[in-house]
KOLNUKOL-162684 format. One record per atom (N, C-alpha, C): residue in one letter; y, z, x. Coordinates in steps of 0.02 Angstrom, whole numbers, padded with zeros to 5 digits, always signed. Layout:
<tizas>
AYZX;...
</tizas>
This chain:
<tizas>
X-00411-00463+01181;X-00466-00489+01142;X-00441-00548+01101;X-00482-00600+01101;X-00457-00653+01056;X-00476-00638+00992;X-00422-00646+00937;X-00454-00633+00862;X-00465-00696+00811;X-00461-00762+00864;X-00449-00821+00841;X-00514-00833+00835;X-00575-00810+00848;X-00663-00847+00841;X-00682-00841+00768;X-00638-00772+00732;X-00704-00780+00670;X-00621-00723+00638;X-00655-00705+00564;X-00612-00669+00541;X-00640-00659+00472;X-00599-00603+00419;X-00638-00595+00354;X-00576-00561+00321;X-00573-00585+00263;X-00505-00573+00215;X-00533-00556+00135;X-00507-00503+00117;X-00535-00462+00040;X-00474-00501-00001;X-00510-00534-00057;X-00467-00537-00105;X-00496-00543-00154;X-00459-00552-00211;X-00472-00540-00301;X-00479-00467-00302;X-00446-00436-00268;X-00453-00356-00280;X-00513-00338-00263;X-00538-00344-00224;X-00598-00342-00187;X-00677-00353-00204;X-00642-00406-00250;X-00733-00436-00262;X-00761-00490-00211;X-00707-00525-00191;X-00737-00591-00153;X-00697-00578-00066;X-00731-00578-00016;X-00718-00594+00051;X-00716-00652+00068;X-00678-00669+00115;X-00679-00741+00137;X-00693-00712+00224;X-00739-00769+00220;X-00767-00761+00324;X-00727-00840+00344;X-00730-00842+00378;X-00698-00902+00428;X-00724-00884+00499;X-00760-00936+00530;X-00753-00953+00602;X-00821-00914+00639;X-00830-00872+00687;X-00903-00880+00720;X-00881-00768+00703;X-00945-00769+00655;X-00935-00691+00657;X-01008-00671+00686;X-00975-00644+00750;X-01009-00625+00802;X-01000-00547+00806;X-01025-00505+00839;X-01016-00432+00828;X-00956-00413+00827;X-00903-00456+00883;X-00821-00430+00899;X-00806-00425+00817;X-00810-00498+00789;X-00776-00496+00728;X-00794-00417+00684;X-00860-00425+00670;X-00892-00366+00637;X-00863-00314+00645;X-00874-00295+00692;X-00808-00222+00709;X-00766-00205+00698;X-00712-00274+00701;X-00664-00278+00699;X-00621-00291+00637;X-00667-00309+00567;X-00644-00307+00503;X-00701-00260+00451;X-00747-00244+00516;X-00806-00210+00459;X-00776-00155+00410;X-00733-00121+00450;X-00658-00062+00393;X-00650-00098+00347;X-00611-00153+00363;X-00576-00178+00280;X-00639-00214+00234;X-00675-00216+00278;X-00729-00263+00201;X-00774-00209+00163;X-00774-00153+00203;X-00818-00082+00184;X-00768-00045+00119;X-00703-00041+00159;X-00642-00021+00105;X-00656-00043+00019;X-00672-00097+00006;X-00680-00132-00061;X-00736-00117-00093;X-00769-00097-00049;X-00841-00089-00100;X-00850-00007-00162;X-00884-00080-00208;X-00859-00008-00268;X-00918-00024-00307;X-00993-00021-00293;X-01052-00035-00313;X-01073-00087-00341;X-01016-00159-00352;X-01026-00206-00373;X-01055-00253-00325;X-01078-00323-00334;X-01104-00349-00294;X-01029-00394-00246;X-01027-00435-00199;X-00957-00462-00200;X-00994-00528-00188;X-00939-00576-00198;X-00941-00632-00199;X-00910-00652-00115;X-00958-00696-00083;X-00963-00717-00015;X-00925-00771+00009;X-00877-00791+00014;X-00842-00864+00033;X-00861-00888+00123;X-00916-00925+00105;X-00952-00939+00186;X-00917-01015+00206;X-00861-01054+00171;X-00882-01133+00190;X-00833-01132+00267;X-00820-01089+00295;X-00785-01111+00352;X-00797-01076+00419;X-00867-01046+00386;X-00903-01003+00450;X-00926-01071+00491;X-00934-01054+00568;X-00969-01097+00601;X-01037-01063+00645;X-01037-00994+00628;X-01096-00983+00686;X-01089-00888+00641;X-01149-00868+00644;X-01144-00816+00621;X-01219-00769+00668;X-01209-00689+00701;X-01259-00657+00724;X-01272-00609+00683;X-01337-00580+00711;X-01357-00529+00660;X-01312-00480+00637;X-01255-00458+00671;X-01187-00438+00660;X-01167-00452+00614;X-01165-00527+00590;X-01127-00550+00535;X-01152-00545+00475;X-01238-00534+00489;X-01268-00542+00440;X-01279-00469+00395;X-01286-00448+00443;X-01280-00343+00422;X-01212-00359+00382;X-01142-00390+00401;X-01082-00370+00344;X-01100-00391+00270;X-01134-00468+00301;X-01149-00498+00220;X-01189-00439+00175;X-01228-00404+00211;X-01274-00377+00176;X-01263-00315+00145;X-01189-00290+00163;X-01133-00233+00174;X-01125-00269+00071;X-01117-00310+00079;X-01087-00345+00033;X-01096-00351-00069;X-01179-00315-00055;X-01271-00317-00100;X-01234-00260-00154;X-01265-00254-00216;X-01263-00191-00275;X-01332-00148-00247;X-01337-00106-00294;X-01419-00071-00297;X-01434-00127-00330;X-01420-00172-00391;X-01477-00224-00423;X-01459-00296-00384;X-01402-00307-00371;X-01392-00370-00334;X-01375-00380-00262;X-01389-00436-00237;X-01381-00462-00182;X-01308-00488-00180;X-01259-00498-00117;X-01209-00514-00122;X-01231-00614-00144;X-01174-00639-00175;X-01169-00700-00184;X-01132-00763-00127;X-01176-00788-00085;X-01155-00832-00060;X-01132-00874-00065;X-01066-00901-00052;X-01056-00964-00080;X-01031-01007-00033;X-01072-01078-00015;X-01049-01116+00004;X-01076-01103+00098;X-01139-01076+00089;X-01150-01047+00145;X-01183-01107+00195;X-01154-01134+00250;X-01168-01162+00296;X-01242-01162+00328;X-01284-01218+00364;X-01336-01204+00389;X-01367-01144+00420;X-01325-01141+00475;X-01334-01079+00516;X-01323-01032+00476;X-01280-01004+00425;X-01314-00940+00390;X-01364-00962+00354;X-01391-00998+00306;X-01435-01005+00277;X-01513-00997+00337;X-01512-01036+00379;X-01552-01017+00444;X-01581-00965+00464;X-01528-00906+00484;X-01525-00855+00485;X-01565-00809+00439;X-01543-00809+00365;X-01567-00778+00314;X-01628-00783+00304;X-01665-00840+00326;X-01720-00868+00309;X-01769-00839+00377;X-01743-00844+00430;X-01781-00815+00504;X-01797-00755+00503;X-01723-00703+00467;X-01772-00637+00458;X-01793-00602+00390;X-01806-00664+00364;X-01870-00657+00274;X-01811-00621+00243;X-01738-00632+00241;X-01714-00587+00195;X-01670-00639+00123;X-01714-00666+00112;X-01685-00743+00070;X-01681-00683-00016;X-01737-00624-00017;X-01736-00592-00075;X-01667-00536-00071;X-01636-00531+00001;X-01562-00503-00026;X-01504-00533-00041;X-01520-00599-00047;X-01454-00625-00054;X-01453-00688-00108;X-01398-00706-00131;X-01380-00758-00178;X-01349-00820-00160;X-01376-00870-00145;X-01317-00930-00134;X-01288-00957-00195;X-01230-00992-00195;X-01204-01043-00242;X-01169-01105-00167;X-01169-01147-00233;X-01125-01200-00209;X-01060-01185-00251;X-00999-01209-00196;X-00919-01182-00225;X-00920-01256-00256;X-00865-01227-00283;X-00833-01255-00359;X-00757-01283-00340;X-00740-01275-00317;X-00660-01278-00292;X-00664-01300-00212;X-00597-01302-00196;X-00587-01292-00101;X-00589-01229-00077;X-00634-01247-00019;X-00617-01175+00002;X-00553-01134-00002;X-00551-01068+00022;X-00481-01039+00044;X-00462-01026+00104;X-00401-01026+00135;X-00374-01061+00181;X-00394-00987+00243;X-00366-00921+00210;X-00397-00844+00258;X-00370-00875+00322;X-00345-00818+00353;X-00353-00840+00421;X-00292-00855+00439;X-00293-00873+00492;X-00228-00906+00545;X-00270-00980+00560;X-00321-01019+00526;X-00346-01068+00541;X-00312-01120+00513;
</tizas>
């Protein structure tokens, strides 16, 4: 299996994920453990700027991501997720921002 298309990395002690690259179901599967591992009823913070293609797969993790009062926080989220969010009316679970900094590097990219 190639693990080079997409990928997802927990850090700040598991408030913020970083996605990178095309998270397609393989990816999902394949890190949905470690991004599930972190969750501790807070909302997390989303690091999207180096996604390039994201499926409903990807979009179920983001959404993995939400409090009971909040939506996870997007940041820096590319067309195609924004696209996405918007195609299946779910713009009221989620939060965008624009980042503040450079992205982070995650990944073997």
């Amino acid at each position: 299996m190639d693990h080079s298309s997409g990928g997802a990395t927990v850090e700040d002690h598991g408030d913020t994920w970083v996605l990178w690259g095309e998270i397609d179901v393989a990816v999902a599967q394949r890190v949905g453990d470690e991004l599930k591992s972190s969750l501790d009823g807070r909302p997390k913070t989303i690091d999207l700027r180096r996604v390039t293609f994201l499926d409903s797969s990807g979009l179920r993790l983001l959404l993995l991501g939400g409090s009971a009062e909040h939506g996870p926080l997007l940041v820096g989220a590319p067309t195609a997720v924004r696209e996405i969010v918007a195609l299946t009316g779910l713009e009221h679970a989620v939060r965008f921002a624009e980042p503040d900094g450079p992205a982070p590097h995650g990944g073997d990219a």
